[in-house]
C-alpha positions as CSV (number, residue, x, y, z in Angstrom):
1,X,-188.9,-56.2,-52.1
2,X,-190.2,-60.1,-51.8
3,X,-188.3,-60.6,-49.0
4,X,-190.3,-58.0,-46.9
5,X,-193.7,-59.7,-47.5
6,X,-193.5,-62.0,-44.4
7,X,-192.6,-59.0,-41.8
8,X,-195.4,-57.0,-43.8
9,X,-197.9,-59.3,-42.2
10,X,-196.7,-58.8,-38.9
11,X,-195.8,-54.9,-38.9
12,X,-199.4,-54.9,-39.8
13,X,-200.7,-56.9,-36.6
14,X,-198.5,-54.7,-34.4
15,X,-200.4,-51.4,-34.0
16,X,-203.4,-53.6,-32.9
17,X,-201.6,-55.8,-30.5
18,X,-199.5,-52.5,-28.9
19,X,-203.2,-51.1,-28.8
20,X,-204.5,-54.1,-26.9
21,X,-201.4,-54.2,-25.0
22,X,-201.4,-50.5,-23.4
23,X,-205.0,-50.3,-23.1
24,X,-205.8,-53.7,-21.7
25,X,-203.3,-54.6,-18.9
26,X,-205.0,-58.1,-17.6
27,X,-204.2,-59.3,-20.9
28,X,-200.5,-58.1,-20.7
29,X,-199.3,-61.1,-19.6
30,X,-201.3,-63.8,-21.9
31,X,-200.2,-62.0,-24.4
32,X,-196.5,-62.1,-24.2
33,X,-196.7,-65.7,-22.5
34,X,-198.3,-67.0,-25.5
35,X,-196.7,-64.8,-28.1
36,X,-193.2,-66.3,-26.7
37,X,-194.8,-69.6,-27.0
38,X,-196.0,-69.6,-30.5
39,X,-192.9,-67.6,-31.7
40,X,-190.4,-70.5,-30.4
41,X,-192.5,-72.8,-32.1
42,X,-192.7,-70.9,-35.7
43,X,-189.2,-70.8,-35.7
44,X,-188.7,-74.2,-35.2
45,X,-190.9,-76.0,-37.2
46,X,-190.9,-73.4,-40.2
47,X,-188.1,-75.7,-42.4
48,X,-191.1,-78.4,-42.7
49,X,-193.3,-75.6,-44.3
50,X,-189.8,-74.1,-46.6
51,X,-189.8,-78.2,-47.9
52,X,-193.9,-78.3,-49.0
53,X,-196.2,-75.2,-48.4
54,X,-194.5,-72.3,-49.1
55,X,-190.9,-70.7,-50.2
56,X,-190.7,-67.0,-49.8
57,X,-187.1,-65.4,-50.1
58,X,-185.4,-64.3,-46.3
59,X,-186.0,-61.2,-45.2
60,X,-182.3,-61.0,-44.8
61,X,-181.3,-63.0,-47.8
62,X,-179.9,-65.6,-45.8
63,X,-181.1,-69.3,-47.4
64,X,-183.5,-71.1,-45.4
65,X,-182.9,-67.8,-42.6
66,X,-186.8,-67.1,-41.2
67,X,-186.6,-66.7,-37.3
68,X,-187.1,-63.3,-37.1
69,X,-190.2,-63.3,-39.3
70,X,-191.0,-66.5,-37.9
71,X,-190.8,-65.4,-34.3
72,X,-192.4,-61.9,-35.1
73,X,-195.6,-63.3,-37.3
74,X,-195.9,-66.2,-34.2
75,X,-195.5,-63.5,-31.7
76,X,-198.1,-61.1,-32.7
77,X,-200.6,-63.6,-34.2
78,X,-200.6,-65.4,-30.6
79,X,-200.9,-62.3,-28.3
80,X,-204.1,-61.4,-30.9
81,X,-205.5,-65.2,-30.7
82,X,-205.6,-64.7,-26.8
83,X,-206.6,-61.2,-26.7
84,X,-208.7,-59.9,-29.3
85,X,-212.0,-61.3,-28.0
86,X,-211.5,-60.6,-24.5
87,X,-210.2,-57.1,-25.1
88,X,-213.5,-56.4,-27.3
89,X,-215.8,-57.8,-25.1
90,X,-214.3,-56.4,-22.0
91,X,-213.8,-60.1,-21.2
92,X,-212.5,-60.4,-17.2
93,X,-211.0,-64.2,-16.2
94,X,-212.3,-65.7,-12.8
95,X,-211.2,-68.4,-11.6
96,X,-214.3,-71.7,-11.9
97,X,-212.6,-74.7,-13.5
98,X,-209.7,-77.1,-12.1
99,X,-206.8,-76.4,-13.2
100,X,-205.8,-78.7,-16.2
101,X,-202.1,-77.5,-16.8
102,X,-200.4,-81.2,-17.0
103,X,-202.8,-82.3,-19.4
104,X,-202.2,-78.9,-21.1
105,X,-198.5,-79.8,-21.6
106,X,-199.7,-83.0,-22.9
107,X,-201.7,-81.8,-25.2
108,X,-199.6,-79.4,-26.4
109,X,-196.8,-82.0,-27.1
110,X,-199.4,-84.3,-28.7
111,X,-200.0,-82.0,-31.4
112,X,-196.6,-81.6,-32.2
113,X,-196.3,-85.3,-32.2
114,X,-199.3,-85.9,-34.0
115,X,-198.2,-82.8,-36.6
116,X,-195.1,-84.6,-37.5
117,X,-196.7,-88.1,-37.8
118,X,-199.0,-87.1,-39.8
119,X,-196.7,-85.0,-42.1
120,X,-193.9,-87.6,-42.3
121,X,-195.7,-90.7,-42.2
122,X,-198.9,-90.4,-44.1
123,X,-196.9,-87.7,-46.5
124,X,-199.5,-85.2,-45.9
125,X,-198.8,-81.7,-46.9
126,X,-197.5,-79.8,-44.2
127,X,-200.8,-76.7,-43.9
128,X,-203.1,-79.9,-43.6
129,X,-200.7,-81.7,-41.3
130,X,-200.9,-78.9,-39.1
131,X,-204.6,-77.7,-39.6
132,X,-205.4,-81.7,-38.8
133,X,-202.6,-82.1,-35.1
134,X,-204.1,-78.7,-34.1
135,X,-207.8,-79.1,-34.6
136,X,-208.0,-82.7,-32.9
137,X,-206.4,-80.8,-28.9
138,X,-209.4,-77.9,-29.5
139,X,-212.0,-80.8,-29.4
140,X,-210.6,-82.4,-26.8
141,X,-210.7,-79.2,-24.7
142,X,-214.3,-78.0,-25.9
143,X,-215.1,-81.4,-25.0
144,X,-213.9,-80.5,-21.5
145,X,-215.2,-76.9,-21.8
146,X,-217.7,-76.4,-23.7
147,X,-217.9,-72.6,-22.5
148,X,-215.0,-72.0,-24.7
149,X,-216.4,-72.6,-27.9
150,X,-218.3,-69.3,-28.5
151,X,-215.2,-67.5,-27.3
152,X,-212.6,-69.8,-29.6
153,X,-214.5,-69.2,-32.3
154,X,-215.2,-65.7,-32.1
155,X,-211.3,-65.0,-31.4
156,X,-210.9,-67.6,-34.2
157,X,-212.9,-64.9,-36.3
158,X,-211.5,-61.7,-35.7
159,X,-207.9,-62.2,-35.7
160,X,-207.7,-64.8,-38.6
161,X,-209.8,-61.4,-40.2
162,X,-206.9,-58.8,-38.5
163,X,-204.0,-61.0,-40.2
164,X,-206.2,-61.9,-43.7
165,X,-206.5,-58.2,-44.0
166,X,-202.8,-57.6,-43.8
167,X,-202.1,-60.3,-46.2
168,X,-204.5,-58.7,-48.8
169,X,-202.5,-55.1,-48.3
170,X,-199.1,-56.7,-48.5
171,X,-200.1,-59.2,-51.2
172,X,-203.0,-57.7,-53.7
173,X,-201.5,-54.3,-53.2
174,X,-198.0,-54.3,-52.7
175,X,-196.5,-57.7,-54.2
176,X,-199.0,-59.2,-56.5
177,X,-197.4,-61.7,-58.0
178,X,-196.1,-63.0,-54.6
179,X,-198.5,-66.2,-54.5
180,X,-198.0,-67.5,-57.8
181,X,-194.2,-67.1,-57.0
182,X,-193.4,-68.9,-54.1
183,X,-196.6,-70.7,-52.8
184,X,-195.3,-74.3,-53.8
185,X,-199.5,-75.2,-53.8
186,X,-200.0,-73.1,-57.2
187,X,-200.2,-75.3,-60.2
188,X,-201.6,-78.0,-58.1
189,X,-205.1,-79.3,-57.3
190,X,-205.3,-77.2,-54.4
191,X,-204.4,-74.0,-55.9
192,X,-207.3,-72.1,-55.0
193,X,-207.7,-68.1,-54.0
194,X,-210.3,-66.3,-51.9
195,X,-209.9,-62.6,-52.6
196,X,-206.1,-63.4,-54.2
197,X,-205.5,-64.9,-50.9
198,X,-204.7,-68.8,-51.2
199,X,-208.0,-70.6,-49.3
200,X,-204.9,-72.5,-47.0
201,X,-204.2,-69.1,-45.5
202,X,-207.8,-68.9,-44.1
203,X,-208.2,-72.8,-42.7
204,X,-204.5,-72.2,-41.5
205,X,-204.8,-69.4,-39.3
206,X,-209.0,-69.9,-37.7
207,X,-207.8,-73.3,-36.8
208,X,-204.3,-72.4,-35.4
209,X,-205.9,-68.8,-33.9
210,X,-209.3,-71.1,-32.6
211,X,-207.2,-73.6,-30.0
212,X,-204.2,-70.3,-28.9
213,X,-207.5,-68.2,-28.1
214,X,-208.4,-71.0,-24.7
215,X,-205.5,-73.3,-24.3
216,X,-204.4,-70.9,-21.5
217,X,-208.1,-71.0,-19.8
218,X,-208.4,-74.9,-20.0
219,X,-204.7,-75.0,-18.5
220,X,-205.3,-72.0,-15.8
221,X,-209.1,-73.2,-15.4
222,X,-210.3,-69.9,-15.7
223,X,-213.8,-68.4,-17.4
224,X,-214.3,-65.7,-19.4
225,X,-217.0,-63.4,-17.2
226,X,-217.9,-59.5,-17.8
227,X,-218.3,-59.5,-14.6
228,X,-216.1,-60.4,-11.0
229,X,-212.3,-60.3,-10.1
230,X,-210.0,-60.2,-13.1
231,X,-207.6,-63.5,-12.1
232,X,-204.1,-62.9,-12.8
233,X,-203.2,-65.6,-14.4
């Protein structure tokens, strides 16, 4: 049954993302744009997490096998990230800024670049790694937009809180012992829980969810406004 605790989390984010989905259709497109993005990426880099952070058996029992959980978890967790705020808020895009979506690409390679580098080279542990390449790009584009901080950080919020909830009811309900099983951080210096939830989880996903909730606006150059013309983009 361990090897159903990484779709858990995701089979738990999809009745809000479907809800979100049907119900808000200016988001429809974000949603899957960045969900595709994110899910591609999970999938890829996932082996350097397998080596140092975590180990949790396939879902199909297939050694080092994760792209469907992978793509699933990246999927739903980045439609959420771009959503949730807006959706709550009844948050409408118009168009204000200059477009920025070369230095978007940029960015977004930088942060790969600088998450292996910093992995490989300084032999950082692959959560920090990450938590480090991605948190440098978001203050690089709050210090281009600074009317995206509220919003990253309120989307940061709620769906790090969405996905920490379904890790509680997979892991301190269903599969208890799952942490201390195949988190390779227990029995170190960093083995620390926050309501049986491993602290790395938290800084992991508000970091990760804080720059997917506005990389779109600071490429696209849109606002986030209750009220005008919904952009399409």
């Amino acid at each position: 049954m361990d090897n159903l605790g990484y779709l858990g989390i995701s089979l738990l984010m999809f009745p809000i993302w479907l809800y979100i989905y049907i119900k808000a259709k200016w988001l429809r497109l974000r949603m899957r744009n960045m969900g595709i993005y994110v899910g591609i990426l999970a999938a890829i880099f996932e082996p350097l997490f397998i080596a140092d952070y975590w180990n949790p058996p396939p879902l199909f029992q297939i050694e080092h096998f994760y792209v469907v959980e992978d793509f699933l978890f990246g999927f739903f967790s980045g439609g959420l990230a771009i959503a949730i705020y807006n959706f709550i808020f009844s948050i409408q895009y118009i168009k204000l800024y200059k477009r920025r979506k070369k230095l978007s690409v940029a960015i977004s390679l930088i942060t790969i670049i600088l998450f292996v580098v910093i992995h490989k080279a300084f032999e950082i542990n692959s959560i920090f790694a990450l938590s480090i390449s991605v948190a440098i790009p978001s203050i690089i584009i709050f210090i281009y937009r600074s009317d995206l901080i509220i919003p990253a950080l309120m989307s940061a919020l709620l769906s790090t809180t969405i996905i920490i909830t379904g890790d509680m009811i997979v892991f301190n309900i269903f599969l208890t012992s799952y942490w201390e099983s195949y988190w390779l951080l227990a029995n170190t210096k960093y083995e620390y829980y926050i309501l049986g939830i491993p602290w790395t989880e938290y800084l992991y996903y508000f970091i990760m969810q804080t720059y997917l909730s506005v990389i779109y606006d600071f490429a696209s150059g849109t606002a986030k406004s209750r009220e005008g013309k919904k952009s399409k983009n």
